[in-house]
C-alpha positions as CSV (number, residue, x, y, z in Angstrom):
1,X,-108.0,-144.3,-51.6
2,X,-111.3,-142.4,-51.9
3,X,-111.6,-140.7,-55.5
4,X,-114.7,-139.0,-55.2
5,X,-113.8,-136.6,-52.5
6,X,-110.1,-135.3,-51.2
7,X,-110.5,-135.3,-47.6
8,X,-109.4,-138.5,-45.8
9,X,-110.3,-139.6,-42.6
10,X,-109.0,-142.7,-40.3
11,X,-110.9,-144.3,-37.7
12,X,-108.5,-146.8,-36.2
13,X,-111.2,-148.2,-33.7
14,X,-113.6,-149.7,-36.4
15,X,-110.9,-150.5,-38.6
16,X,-112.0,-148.3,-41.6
17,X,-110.9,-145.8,-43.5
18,X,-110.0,-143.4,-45.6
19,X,-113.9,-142.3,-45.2
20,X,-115.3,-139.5,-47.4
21,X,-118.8,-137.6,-46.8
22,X,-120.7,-139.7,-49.3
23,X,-119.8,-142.7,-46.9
24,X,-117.5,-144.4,-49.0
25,X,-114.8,-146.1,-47.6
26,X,-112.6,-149.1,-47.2
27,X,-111.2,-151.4,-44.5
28,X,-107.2,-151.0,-43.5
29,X,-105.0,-153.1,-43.6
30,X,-102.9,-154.5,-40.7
31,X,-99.7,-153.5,-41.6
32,X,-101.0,-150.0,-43.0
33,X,-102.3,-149.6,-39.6
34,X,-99.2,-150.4,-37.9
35,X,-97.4,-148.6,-40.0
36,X,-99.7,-145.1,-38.9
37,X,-99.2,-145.9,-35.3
38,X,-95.5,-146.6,-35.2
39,X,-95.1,-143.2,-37.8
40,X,-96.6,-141.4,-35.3
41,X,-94.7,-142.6,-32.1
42,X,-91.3,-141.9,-34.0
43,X,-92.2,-139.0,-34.7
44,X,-92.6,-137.9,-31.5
45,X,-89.6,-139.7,-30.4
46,X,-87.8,-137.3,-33.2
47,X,-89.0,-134.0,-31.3
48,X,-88.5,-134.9,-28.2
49,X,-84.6,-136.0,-29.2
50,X,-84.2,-132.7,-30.9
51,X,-85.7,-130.8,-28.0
52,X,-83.2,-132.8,-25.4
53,X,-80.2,-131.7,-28.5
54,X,-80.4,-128.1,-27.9
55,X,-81.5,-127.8,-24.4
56,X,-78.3,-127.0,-22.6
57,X,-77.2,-129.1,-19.9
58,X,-77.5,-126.7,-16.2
59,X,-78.5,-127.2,-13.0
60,X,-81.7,-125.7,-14.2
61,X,-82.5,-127.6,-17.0
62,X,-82.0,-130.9,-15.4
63,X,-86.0,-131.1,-14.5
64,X,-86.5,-130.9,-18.0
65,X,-84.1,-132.9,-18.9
66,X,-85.6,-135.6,-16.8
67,X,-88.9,-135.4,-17.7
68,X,-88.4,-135.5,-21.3
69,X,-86.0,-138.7,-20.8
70,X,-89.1,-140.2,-19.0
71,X,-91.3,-139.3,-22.3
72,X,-88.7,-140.8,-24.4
73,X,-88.5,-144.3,-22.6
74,X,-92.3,-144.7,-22.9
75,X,-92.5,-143.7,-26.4
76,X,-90.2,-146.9,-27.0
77,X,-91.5,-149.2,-24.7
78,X,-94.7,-148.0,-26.6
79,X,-92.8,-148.9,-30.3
80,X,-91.8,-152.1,-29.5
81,X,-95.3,-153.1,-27.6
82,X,-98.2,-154.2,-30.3
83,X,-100.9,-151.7,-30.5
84,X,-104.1,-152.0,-28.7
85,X,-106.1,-151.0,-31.4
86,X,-105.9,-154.2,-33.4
87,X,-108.0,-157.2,-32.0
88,X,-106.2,-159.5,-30.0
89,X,-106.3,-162.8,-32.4
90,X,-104.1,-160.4,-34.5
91,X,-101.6,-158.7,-32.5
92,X,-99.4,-161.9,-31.9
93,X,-98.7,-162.0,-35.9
94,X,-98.1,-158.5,-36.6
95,X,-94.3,-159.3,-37.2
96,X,-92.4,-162.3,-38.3
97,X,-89.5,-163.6,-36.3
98,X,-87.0,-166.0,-36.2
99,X,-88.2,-169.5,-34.2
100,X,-84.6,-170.9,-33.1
101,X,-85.1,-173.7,-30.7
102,X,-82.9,-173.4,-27.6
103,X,-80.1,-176.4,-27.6
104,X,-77.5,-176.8,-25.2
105,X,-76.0,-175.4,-22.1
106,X,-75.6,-172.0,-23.8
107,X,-76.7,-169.4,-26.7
108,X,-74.6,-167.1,-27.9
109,X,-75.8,-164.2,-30.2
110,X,-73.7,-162.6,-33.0
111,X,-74.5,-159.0,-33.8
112,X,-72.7,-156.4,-36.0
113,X,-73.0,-154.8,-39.3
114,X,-73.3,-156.4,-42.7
115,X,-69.5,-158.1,-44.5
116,X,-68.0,-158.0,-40.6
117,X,-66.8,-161.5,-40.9
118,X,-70.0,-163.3,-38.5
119,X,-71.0,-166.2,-41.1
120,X,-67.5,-166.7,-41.1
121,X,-66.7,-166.6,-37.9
122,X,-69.7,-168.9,-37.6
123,X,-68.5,-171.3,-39.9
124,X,-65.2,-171.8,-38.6
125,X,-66.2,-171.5,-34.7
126,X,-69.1,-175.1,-35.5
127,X,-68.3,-176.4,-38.9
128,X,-71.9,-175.4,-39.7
129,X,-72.0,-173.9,-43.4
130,X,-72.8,-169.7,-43.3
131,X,-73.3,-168.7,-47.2
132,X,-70.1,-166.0,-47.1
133,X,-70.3,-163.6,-50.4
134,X,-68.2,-160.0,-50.8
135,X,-72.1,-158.3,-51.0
136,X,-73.5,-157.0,-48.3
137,X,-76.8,-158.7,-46.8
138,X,-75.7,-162.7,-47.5
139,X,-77.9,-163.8,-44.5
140,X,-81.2,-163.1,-44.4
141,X,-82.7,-165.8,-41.6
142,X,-80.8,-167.0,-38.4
143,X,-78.6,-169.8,-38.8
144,X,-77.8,-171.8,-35.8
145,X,-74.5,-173.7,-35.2
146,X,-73.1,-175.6,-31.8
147,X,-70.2,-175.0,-30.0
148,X,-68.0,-178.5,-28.2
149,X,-66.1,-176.7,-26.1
150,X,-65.0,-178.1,-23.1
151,X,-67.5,-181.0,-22.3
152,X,-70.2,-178.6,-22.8
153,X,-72.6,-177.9,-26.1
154,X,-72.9,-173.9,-26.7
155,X,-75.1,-172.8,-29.6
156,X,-74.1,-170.1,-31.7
157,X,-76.1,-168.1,-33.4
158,X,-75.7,-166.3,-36.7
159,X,-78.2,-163.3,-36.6
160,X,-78.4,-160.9,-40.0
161,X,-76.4,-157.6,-39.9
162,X,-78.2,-154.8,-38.9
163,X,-77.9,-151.1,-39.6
164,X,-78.9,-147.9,-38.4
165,X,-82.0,-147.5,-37.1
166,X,-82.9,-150.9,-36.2
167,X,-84.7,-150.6,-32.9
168,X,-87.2,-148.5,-34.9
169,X,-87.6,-151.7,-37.2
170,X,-85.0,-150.8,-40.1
171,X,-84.0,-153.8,-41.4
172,X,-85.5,-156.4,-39.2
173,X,-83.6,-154.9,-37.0
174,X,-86.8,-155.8,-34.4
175,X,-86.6,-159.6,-34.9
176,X,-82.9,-159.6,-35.0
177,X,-82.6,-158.2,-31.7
178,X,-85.6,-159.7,-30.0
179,X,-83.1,-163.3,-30.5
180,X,-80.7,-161.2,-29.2
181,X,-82.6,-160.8,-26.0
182,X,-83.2,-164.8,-25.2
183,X,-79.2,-164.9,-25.8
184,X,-76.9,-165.5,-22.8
185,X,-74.2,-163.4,-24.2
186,X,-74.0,-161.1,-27.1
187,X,-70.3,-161.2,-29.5
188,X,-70.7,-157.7,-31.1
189,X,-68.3,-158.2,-34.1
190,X,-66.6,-155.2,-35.6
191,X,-64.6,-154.8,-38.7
192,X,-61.3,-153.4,-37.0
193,X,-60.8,-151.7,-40.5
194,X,-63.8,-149.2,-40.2
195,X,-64.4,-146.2,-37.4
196,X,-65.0,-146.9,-33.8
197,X,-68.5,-145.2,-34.9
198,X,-70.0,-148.6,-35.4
199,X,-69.6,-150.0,-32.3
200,X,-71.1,-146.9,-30.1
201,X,-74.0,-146.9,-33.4
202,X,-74.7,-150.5,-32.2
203,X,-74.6,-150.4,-28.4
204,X,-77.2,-147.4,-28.8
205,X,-79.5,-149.3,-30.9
206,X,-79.4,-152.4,-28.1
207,X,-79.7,-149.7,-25.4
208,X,-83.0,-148.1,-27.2
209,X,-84.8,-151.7,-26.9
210,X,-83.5,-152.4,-23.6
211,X,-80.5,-154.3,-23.7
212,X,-78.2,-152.8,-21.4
213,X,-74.5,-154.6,-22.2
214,X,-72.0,-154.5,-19.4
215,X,-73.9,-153.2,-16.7
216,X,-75.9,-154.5,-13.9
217,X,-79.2,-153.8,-12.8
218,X,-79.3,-150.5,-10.4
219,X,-78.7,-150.8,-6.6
220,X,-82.4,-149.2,-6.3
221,X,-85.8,-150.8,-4.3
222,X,-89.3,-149.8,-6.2
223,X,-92.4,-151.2,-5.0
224,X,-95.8,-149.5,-5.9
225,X,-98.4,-149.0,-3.2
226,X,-101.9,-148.6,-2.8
227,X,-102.1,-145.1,-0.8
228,X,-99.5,-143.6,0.9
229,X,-98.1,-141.2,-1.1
230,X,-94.1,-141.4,-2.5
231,X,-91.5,-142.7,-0.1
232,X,-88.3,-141.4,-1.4
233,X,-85.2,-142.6,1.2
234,X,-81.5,-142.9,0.2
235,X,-78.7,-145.0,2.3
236,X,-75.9,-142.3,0.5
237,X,-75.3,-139.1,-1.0
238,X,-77.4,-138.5,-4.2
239,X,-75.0,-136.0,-6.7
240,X,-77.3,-137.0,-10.2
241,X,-81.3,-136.9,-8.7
242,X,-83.0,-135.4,-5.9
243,X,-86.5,-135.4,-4.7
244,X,-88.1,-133.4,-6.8
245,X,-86.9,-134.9,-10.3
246,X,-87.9,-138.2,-8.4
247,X,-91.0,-137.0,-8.3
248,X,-91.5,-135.2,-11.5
249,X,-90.7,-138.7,-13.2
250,X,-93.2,-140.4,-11.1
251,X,-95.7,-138.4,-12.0
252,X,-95.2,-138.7,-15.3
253,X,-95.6,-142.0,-15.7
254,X,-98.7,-141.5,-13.6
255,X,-97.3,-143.0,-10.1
256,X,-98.5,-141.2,-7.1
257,X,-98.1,-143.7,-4.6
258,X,-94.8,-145.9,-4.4
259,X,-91.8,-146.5,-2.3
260,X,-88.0,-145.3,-3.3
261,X,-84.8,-146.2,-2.0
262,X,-82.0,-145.6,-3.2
263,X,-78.5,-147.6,-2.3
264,X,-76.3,-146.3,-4.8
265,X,-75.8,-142.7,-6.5
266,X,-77.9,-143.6,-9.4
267,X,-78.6,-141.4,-12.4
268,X,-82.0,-140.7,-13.9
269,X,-81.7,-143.0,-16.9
270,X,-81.1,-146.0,-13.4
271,X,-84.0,-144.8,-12.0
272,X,-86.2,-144.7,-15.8
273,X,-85.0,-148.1,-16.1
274,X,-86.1,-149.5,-12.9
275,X,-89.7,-147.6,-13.3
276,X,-90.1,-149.5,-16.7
277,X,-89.2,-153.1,-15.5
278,X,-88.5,-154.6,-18.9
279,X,-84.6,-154.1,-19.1
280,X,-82.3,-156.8,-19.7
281,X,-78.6,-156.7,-18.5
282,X,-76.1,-158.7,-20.6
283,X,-72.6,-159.6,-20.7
284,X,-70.6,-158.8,-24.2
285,X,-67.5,-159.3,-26.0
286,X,-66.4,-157.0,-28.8
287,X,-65.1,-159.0,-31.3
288,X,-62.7,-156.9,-34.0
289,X,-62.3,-158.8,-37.1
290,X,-60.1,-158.2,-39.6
291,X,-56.7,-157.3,-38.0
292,X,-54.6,-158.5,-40.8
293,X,-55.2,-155.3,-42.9
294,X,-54.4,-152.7,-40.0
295,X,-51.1,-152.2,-38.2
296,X,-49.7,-153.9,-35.2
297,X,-50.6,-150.2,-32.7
298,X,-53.9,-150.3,-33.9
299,X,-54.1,-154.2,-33.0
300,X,-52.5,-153.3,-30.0
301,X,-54.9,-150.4,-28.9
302,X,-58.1,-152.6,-29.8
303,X,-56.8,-155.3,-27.7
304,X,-56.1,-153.3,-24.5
305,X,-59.6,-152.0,-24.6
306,X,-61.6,-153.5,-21.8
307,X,-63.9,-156.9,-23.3
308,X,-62.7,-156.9,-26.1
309,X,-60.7,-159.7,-28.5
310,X,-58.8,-159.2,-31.8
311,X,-59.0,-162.0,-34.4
312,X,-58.3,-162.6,-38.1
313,X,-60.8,-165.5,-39.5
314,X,-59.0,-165.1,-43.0
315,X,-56.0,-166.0,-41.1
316,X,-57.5,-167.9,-38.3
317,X,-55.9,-166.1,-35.7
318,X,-56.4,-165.9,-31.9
319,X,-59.6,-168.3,-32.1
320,X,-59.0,-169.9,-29.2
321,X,-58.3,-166.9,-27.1
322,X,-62.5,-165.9,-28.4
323,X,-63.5,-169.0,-27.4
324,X,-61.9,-168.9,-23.9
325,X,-62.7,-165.7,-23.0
326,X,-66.5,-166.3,-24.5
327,X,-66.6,-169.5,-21.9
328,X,-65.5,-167.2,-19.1
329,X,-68.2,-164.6,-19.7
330,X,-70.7,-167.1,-19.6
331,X,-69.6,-168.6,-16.2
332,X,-70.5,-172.3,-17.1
333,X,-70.1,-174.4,-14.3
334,X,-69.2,-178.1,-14.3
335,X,-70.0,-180.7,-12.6
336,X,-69.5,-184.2,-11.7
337,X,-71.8,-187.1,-10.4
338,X,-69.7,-189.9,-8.4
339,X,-71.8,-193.1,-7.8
340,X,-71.1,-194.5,-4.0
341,X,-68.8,-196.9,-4.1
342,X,-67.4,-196.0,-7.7
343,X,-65.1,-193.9,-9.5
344,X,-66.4,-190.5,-11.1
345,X,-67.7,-190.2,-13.8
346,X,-65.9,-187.4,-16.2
347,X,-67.4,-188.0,-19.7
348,X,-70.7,-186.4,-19.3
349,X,-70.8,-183.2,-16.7
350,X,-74.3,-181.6,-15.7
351,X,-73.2,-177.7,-16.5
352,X,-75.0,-175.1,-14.4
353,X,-74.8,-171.1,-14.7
354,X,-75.8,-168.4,-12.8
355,X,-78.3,-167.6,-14.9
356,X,-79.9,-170.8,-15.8
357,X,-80.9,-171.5,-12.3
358,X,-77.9,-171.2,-10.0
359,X,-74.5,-173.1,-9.3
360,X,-75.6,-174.3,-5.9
361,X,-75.8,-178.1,-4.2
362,X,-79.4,-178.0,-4.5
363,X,-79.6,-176.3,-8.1
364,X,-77.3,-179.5,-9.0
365,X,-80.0,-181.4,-7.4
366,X,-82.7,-180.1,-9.3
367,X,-80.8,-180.3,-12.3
368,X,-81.0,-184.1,-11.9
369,X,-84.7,-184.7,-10.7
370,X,-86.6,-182.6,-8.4
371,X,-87.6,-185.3,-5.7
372,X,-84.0,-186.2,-4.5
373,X,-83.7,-183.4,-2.1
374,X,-86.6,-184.8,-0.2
375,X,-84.7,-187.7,0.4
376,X,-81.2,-185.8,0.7
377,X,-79.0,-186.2,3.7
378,X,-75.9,-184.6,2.6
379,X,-73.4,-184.4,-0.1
380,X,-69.8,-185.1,-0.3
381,X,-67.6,-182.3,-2.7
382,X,-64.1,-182.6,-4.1
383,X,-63.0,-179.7,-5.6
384,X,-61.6,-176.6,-5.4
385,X,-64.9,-175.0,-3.5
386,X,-64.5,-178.1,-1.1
387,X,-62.2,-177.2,2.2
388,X,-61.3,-180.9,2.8
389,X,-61.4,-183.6,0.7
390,X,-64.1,-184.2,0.6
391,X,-66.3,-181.5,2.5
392,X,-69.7,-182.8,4.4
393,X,-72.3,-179.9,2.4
394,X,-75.6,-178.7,2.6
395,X,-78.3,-177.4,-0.3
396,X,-76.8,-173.9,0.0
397,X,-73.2,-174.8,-1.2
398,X,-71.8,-173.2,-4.5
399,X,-70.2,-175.0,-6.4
400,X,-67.4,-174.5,-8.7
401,X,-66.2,-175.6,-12.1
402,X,-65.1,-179.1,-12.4
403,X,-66.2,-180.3,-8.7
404,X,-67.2,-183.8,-8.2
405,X,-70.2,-184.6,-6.2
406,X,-71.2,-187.6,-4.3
407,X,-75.0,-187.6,-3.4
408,X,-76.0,-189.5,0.1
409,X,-79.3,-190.2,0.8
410,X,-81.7,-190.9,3.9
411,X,-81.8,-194.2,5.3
412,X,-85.1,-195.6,4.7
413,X,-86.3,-197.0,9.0
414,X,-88.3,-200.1,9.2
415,X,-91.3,-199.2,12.1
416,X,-90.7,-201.1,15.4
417,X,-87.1,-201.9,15.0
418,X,-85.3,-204.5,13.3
419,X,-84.9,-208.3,14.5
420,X,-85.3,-209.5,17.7
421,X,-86.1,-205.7,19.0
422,X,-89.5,-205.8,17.0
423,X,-92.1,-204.2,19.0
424,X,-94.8,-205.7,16.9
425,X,-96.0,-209.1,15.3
426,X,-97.4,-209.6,11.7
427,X,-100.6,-210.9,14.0
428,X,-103.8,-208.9,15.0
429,X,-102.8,-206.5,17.8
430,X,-105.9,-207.4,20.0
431,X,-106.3,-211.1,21.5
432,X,-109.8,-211.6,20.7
433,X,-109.3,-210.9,17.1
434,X,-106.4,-213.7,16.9
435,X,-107.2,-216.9,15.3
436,X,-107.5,-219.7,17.9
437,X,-106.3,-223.6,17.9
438,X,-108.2,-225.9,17.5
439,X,-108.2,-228.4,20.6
440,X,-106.1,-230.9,20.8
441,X,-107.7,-234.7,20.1
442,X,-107.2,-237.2,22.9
């Protein structure tokens, strides 16, 4: 800081600052700057919360309402983007994260707060050594560990607890939910000891980065146009937005020409989400931990709750009942190759999902090498998506979990027929180009 003068000025664009009259000054720092910036943006995410807190909820209000949830989703995609004003060969290493290769068929993500039970869990799930200690804060980096469960390979990942205030980077919250992302499926484990606080504390900390767990994506069709105007259409009755909020939310995310249509009776968050583009829709599994220091109603209660499982890893109870229920949620599929003319082979399945690629006949295709469909004729299925046994099927069949699939291919033909029926000679095809005999010597 400047000690000849008081006054402080920033100029973000040129990188310098504080600057005094004299023209004394100093360049920033990259973290400094980001710092400023994401000060800034959270505390306009803080007015804008406490102006939504004590607006009452009316039907003449909800304009407002709508318009300062539109604000607020910005602000956030704007806190989690990297700023322009840094130069581009430095935005990519504002942040550290944590580089996990992907392995496997699977990756599963654990999440929850610090002394939950996840290294743990972790360690007893893959044999993979988690340091464990009664402190708070043992991990510090992610620690990867695989799954063999059921022919198939599942990695399982071992994030570090986060707390409050994460999405606005508390923590490394950022970096521990950015893995969370490029997860399949997200175990949220909870001590069953503590409040059900923690869990809603969690969910809205994942919802404020864009991880939407449980949902799926809104029934709603947004394409933006040229010229035209806004198209708003609905095939139902709207009871949560209307036209004019519609366009109120457009307009402030400076839309003025695209196409709406709604086919379900979404709500304004739906439609924010849909505008924005970046929103991730996950499966998870509430994992309570713990249950062997809280009464049998309370293990009861937590267990009816919808996705959700009840174990003890002090006492190792109801693992496998996680690990089933985690294998369900993914919807792994697998499948077996059959060789013509031999028996199946069950030792090593190709294992497709829904989303890693698909579960159909020519996603299994694919899955082997790309240039056998060209020379696909049809496929024979046994299994319980097979009618018969087995079933003539096309590219478009789905498949189900443990089929067995015979791939035929095309018959390569020979040109001209085979044999006898040839309707050509290895000769020249013109006479005058044929090699004569010599004459015969008298």
């Amino acid at each position: 800081m400047c000690l000849c003068c008081d006054k402080v000025v920033y100029d973000f664009s040129s990188r310098v600052g504080p600057t005094s009259d004299d023209g004394c000054s100093e360049e920033l720092d990259d973290q400094f700057v980001l710092y400023l910036i994401n000060m800034g943006i959270l505390e306009r995410i803080k007015e804008i919360e406490a102006e939504m807190a004590r607006t009452q909820k009316n039907k003449a209000t909800e304009y407002h309402l709508g318009q300062l949830k539109a604000k607020l989703a910005k602000l956030r995609t704007q806190l989690l983007e990297p700023p322009k004003l840094l130069p581009p060969s430095r935005e990519s290493g504002a942040g550290e994260g944590f580089e996990v290769t992907k392995f496997g068929h699977g990756r599963v993500a654990l999440i929850g707060f610090p002394s939950v039970g996840k290294s743990t869990l972790l360690t007893m799930l893959t044999g993979t050594h988690s340091e464990a200690a009664s402190y708070e804060f043992t991990t510090l980096t992610c620690i990867p560990g695989i799954i063999n469960y059921n022919d198939a390979k599942i990695q399982l990942l071992d994030l570090p607890g986060i707390i409050e205030g994460a999405s606005e980077g508390k923590g490394r919250g950022r970096q521990v939910i950015a893995v969370a992302k490029s997860s399949d499926i997200v175990l949220m484990v909870l001590d069953a000891s503590k409040s059900e606080g923690h869990r809603q504390i969690l969910t809205k900390e994942l919802e404020a980065v864009g991880l939407r767990l449980n949902k799926r994506p809104p029934q709603i069709y947004f394409k933006k146009k040229k010229t035209g105007g806004i198209s708003f259409n609905s095939t139902c009755a709207l009871t949560h937005i209307d036209e004019k909020l519609c366009y109120q939310i457009l307009h402030e995310y400076k839309i003025h020409n695209a196409e709406v249509l709604f086919r379900e009776d979404a709500t304004v968050d739906d439609l924010i989400d849909v505008i924005e583009g970046n929103r991730k829709y996950m499966k998870c599994v509430y994992v309570y931990n713990k249950i062997d220091v809280i009464g049998i109603d309370d293990v009861d209660r937590l267990a009816r709750q919808p996705n959700s499982v009840v174990i003890s890893c002090n006492l190792k109870l109801n693992l496998d009942r996680l690990l089933a229920t985690m294998w369900e949620e993914m919807g792994l599929v697998r499948v077996y190759s059959k060789p013509q003319g031999q028996q199946p082979d069950f030792t090593d399945p190709f294992v497709l999902s829904t989303d890693r690629g698909g579960c159909t006949v020519e996603d299994f295709c694919n899955h082997i090498h790309r240039s056998i469909i060209k020379d696909l004729k049809y496929v024979l299925v046994w299994g319980s998506s097979a009618r018969h046994y087995p079933q003539h099927c096309g590219l478009s069949h789905n498949l189900h979990d443990e089929d067995v699939v015979q791939i035929v291919k095309k018959k390569e033909k020979e040109e001209g027929g085979r044999g006898r029926f040839k309707s050509h000679t290895a000769g020249p095809a013109r006479i005058s180009d044929r090699e004569k005999k010599a004459p015969l010597k008298t």
